[in-house]
C-alpha positions in Angstrom: 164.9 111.8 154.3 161.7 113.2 153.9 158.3 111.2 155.3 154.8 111.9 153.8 153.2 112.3 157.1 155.1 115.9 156.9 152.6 116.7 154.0 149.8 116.5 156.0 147.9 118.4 158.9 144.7 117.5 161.2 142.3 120.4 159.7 139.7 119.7 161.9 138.2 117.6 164.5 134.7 117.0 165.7 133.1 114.9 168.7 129.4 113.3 169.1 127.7 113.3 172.2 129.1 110.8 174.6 127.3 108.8 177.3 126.4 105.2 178.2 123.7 103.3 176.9 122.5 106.3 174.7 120.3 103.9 172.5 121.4 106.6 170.1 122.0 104.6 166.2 125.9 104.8 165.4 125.0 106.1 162.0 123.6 109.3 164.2 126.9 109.3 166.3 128.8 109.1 163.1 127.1 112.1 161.6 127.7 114.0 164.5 130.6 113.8 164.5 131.3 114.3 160.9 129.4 116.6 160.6 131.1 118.5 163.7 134.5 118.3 161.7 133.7 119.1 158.4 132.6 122.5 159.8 135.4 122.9 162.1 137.9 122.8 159.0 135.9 125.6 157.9 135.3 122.8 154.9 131.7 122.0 153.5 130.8 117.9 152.4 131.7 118.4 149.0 135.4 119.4 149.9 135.8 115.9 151.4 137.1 113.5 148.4 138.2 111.0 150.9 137.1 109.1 153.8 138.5 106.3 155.7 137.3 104.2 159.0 137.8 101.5 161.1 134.8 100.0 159.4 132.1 100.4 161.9 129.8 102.7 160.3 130.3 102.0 156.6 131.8 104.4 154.4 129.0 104.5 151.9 126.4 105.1 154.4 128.7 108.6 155.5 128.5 109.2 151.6 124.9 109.1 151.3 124.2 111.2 153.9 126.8 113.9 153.0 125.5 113.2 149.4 129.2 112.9 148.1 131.2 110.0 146.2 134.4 110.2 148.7 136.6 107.3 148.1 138.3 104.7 150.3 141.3 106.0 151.8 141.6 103.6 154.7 144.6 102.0 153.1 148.5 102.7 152.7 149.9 102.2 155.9 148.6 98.9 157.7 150.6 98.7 160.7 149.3 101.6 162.9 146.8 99.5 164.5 143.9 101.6 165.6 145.4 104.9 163.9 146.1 102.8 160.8 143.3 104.6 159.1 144.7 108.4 159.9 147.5 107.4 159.0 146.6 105.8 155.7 144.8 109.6 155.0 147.9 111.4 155.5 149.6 109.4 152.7 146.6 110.0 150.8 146.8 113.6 150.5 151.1 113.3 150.6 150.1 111.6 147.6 147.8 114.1 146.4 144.9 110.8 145.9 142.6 113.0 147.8 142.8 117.0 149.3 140.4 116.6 152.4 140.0 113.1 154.0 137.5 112.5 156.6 138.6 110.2 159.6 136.1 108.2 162.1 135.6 105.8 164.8 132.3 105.1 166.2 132.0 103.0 169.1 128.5 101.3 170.7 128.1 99.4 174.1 127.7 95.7 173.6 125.5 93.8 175.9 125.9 89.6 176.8 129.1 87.9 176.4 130.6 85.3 173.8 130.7 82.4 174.9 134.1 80.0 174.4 134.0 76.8 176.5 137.6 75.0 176.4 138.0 71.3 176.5 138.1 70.7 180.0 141.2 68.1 178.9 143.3 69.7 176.9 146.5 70.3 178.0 147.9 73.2 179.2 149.9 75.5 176.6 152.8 77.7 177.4 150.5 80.7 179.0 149.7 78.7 181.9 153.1 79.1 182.7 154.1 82.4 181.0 155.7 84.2 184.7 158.1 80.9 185.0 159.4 81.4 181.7 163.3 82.0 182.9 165.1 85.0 181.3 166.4 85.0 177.9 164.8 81.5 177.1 164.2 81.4 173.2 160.3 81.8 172.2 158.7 80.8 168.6 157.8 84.0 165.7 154.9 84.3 165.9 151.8 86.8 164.5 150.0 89.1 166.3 146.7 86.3 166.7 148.6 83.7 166.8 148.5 82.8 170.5 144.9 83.4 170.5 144.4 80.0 171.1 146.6 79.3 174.0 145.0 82.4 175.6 140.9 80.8 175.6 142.6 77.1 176.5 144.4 78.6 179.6 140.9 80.2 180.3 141.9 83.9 179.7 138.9 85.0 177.8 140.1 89.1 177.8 142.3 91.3 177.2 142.2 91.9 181.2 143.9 88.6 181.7 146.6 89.0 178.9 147.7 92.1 180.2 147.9 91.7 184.0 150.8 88.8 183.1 152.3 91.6 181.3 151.6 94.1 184.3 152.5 91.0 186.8 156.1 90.3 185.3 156.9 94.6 185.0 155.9 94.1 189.0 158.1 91.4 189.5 161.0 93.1 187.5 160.9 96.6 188.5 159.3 96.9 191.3 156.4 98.8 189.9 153.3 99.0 192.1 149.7 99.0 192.7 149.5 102.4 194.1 151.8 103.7 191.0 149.3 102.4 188.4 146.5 104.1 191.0 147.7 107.5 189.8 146.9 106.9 186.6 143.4 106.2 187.0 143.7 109.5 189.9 145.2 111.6 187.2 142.7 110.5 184.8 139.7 111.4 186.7 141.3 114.3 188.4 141.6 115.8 184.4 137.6 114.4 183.8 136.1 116.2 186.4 137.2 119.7 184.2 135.6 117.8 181.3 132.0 118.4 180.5 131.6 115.4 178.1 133.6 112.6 180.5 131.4 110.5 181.6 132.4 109.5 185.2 133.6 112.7 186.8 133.3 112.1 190.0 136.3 112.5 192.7 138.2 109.6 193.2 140.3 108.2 196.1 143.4 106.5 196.3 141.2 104.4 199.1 138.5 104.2 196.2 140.9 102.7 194.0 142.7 100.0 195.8 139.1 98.9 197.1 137.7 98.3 193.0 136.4 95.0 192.5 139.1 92.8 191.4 139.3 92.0 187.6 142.3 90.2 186.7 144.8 90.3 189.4 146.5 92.9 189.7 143.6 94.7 188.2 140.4 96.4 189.4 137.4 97.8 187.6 138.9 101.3 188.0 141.8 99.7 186.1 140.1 99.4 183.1 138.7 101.7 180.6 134.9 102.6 180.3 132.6 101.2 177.2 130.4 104.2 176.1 128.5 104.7 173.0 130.4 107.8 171.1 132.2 109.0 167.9 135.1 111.1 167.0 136.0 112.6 163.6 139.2 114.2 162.0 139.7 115.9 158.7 143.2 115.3 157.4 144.0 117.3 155.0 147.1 118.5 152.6 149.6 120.7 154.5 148.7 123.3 151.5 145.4 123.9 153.3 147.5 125.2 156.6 146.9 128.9 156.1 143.4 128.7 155.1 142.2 126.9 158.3 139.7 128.8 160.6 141.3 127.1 163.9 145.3 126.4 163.9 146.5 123.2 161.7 147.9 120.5 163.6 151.1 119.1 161.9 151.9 115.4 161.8 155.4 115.3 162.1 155.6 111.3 162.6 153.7 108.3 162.8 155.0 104.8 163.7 153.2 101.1 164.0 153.8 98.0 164.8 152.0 94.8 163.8 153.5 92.8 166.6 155.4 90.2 165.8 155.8 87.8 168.5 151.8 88.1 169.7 150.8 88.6 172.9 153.2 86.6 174.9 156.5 85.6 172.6 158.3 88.4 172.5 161.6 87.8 173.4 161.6 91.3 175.7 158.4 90.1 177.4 156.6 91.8 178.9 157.4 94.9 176.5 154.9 95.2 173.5 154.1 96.0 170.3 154.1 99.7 171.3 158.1 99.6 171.5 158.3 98.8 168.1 155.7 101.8 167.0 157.3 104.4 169.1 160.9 103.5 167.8 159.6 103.6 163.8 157.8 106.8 165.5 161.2 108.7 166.3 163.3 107.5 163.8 160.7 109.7 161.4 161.6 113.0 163.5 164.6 114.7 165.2 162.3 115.6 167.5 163.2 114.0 171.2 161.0 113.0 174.4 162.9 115.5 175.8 160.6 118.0 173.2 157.2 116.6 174.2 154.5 118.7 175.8 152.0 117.0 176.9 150.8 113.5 175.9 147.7 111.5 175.3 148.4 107.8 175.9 146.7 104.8 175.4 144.8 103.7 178.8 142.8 101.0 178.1 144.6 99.4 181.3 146.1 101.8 183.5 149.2 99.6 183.3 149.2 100.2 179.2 150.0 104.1 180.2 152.6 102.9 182.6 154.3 100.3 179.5 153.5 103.7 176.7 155.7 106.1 179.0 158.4 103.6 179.0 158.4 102.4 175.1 158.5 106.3 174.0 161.3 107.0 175.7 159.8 109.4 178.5 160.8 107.0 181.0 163.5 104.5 181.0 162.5 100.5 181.4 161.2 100.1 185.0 161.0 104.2 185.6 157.4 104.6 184.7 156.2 103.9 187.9 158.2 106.2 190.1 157.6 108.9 187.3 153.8 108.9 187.7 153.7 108.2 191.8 152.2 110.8 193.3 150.7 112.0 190.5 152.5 115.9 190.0 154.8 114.8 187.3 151.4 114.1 184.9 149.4 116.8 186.1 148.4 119.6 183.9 150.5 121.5 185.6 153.4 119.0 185.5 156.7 117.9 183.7 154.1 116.2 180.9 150.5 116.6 181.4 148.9 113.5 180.4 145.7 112.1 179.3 144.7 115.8 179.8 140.6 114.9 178.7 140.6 112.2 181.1 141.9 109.3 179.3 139.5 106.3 178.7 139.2 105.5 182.5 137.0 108.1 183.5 135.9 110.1 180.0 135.2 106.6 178.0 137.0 104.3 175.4 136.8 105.4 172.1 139.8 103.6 171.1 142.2 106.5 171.2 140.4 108.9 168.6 139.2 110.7 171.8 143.4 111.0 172.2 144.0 112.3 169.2 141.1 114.9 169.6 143.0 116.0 172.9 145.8 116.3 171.5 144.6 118.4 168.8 142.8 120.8 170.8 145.6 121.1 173.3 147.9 122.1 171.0 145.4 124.3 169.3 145.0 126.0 172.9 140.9 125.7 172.9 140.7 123.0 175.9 138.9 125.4 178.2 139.2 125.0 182.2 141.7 122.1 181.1 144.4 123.5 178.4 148.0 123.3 179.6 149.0 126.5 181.2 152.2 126.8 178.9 151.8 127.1 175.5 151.8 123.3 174.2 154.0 123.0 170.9 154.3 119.1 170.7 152.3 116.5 171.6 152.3 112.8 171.2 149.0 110.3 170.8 149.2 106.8 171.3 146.8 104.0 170.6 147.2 99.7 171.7 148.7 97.1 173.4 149.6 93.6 173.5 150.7 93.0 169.2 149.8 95.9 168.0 150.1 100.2 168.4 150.2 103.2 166.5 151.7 106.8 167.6 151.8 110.2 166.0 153.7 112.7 167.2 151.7 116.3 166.3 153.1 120.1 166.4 151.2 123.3 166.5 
């Protein structure tokens, strides 16, 4: 059976300047990094007939300032979550609606907080006693936002708190430990310090780590990813346009989402995710294996979501993740699978996973400087979520 994704490559790629509290306008971000990628296809703004987003910086406003009419090709496959939009550009161009479509995600720090105030009387819903639940007891179908509710009542205001009862019951099950989801974060900023556009790049400590100020037990602050103000732009284009890219193509050999049925706490295989879902629709489009991957650029918004990502791809079976990353040699670049090779969103900054799927592309295009891979990398994988819903893409070169 043949998939549409196979009809498409990654032409180009382009980054704006990262940093924190810039005051730089996203429409400037955006540009840059549009811009950045148009040119790296060895493409010029009129090539682009298609353009798709996450809908931070509108689409028109792109348009006016490439002074092009590129149409809307953020829709065709809606259950990607983050990647839904590259995705939806490679069935695009499968479907010959558009030659050269122009990806972006533009992120901005947010200042002050929203505030929710529960009634302090309402009763306590099922969360409040989500790590009791016994095994195999039946949960309701539910939607991905469905639970939303139970989560503000039972005063988890973040995706912090939703995840460490996730992180919390893989500890309780498996073993899996602090120090384990401490080499992520290590690995992470180990990769950053060889990356001129990460924003912490610092060393970092084992001793650093555990001593973080506590988040959301069993998280810390060097748990969690880094808001920055940054964008990040692909050009997906036909697989016809393969031989006359400047830089090598990047094939998309499969994709796979998931809009997480069952929410953030119903699943029935608590505390798996969403991203088990993605990653099975993700092989089933491939005879490609784990066994075939390279290196890998997973989702890290937690340092526990890398740990659940190994483990729902298949890399690791359930409960291995942790003894697979301990120590820290295995994910190295110079390891078994190199991971989050740019520094991941712990110590370069959260853009969502579009800084991922930059990685991966210029890993496997062999341009990643003082950080490429030592071995030639042929296959890569890019993940992006957690809790109801993911995306992954697995990519060749």
């Amino acid at each position: 059976m043949e998939y549409f994704e196979k009809d498409a490559i990654i032409s180009g790629i382009g980054i704006s300047r990262i940093g924190r509290r810039t005051g730089i306008l996203g429409l400037e971000l955006t540009m840059q990094a549009v811009r950045a990628a148009i040119d790296d296809a060895g493409l010029v703004a009129a090539d682009v007939d298609g353009i798709a987003t996450l809908g931070d910086t509108p689409a028109a406003d792109v348009n006016a300032e490439l002074r092009i009419d590129a149409g809307d090709c953020g829709s065709g496959f809606g259950t990607g979550g983050l990647l839904s939009p590259v995705m939806s550009a490679c069935r695009a161009v499968a479907e010959r609606r558009a030659r050269h479509v122009v990806v972006y995600r533009t992120i901005q720090m947010l200042g002050g907080t929203v505030p929710v105030k529960p009634q302090d009387d309402a009763p306590a819903p099922p969360l409040a006693r989500m790590l009791d639940v016994p095994e195999g007891a039946p949960r309701p179908v539910v939607g991905p936002m469905d639970d939303i509710t139970d989560l503000i009542a039972a005063h988890a205001y973040s995706a912090a708190n939703w995840l460490a009862l996730n992180c919390r019951r893989h500890m309780e099950r498996y073993g899996t430990t602090k120090e384990q989801l401490g080499w992520i974060a290590l690995n992470g900023r180990r990769n950053a310090a060889l990356n001129p556009l990460a924003v912490y790049r610092e060393p970092m400590t084992m001793a650093d780590y555990l001593s973080a100020r506590p988040v959301s037990t069993p998280f810390g602050l060097l748990d969690c990813d880094v808001p920055v103000d940054g964008s990040i732009a692909v050009v997906v284009s036909h697989a016809e346009y393969a031989r006359d890219c400047p830089h090598r193509a990047v094939a998309v050999e499969a994709i796979g989402g998931s809009d997480g049925a069952g929410g953030w706490f119903h699943r029935d295989d608590y505390p798996k995710m969403a991203m088990s879902d993605a990653a099975a629709q993700m092989w089933s489009r491939t005879e490609l294996t784990p066994a075939d991957l390279d290196v890998a650029q997973l989702y890290d918004g937690f340092t526990f979501l890398t740990i659940a990502w190994l483990e729902a791809l298949g890399i690791c079976a359930d409960g291995g993740a942790g003894p697979f990353v301990e120590g820290g040699l295995r994910i190295a670049r110079a390891g078994e699978l190199p991971l989050n090779t740019y520094g991941g969103q712990l110590s370069a900054g959260r853009l969502h996973g579009y800084w991922a799927l930059h990685e991966g592309c210029v890993q496997l295009r062999g341009e990643a400087g003082e950080r490429q891979v030592a071995h030639r990398p042929e296959v890569g994988v890019v993940s992006v979520g957690g809790g109801p819903v993911a995306g992954c893409m697995l990519l060749t070169c």
